[in-house]
C-alpha positions as CSV (number, residue, x, y, z in Angstrom):
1,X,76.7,-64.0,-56.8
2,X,76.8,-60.5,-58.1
3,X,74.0,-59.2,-60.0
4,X,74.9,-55.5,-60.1
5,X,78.8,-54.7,-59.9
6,X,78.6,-51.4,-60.6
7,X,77.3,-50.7,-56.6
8,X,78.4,-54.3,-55.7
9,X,74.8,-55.8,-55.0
10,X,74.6,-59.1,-54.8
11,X,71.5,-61.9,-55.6
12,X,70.7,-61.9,-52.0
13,X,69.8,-58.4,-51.4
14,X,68.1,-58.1,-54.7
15,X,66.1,-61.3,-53.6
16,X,65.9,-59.6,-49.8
17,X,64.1,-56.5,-51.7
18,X,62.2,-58.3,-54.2
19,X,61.0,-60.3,-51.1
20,X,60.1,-57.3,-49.5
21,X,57.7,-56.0,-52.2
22,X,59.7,-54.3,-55.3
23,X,58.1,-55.4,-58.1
24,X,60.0,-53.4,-60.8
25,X,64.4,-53.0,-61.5
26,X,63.4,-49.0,-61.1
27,X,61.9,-50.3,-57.6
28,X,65.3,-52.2,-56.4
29,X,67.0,-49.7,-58.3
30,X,65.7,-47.4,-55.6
31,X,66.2,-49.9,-52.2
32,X,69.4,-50.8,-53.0
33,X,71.3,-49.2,-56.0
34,X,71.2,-52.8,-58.4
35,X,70.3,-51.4,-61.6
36,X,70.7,-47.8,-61.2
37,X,74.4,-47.3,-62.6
38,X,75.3,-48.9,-66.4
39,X,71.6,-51.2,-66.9
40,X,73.5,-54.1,-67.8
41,X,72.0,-56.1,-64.9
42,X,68.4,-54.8,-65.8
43,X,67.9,-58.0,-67.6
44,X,68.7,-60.0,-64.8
45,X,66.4,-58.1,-62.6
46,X,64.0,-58.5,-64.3
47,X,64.1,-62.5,-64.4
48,X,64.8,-62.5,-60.7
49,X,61.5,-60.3,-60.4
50,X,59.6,-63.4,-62.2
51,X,61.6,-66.1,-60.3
52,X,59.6,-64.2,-57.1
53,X,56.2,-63.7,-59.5
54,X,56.2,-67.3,-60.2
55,X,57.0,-68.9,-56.9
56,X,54.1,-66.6,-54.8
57,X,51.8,-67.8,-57.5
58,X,52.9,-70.9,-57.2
59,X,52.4,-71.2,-53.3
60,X,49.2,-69.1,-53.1
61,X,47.7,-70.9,-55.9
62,X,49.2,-74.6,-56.1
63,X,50.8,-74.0,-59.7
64,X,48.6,-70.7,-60.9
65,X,45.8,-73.4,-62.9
66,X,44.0,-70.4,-63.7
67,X,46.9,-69.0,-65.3
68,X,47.5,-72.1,-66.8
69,X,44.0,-72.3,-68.4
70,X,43.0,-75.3,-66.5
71,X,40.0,-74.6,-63.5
C-alpha cells in the first residue's frame, strides 16, 4: 500500500526504515522521502511509528506490564 504518494513510498519501506531505527515522520522523512512533500501521510507515520513502539515492547517485555501498571 502507499503511505506517501507524493514520492511514491510505500508501507514497506516506511516499515523497512522504522525497523531500522527512525523513530520520528521527520526521521523517515529523511531515509526515504515519506512525509517530506504535502504532510498528509504524517498522520499515518506516525501510527506506523507506534505499530513498531508497541510490538518491540511487546517482545522485549511480554506485553510492557510495567507500562500497563501491573508488576
Amino acid at each position: 500500500m502507499f503511505v506517501c504518494l507524493c514520492v511514491g513510498v510505500t508501507s514497506h519501506v516506511v516499515n523497512d526504515v522504522v525497523a531500522a531505527g527512525a523513530s520520528t515522520s521527520k526521521e523517515i522523512a529523511e531515509a526515504c522521502g515519506a512525509g517530506s512533500e504535502c504532510g498528509r501521510c504524517r498522520r499515518t507515520l506516525r501510527a506506523i511509528i507506534e505499530a513498531h513502539s508497541v510490538d518491540a515492547c511487546s517482545a522485549q517485555h511480554n506485553g510492557c506490564p510495567s507500562r500497563l501498571g501491573a508488576n
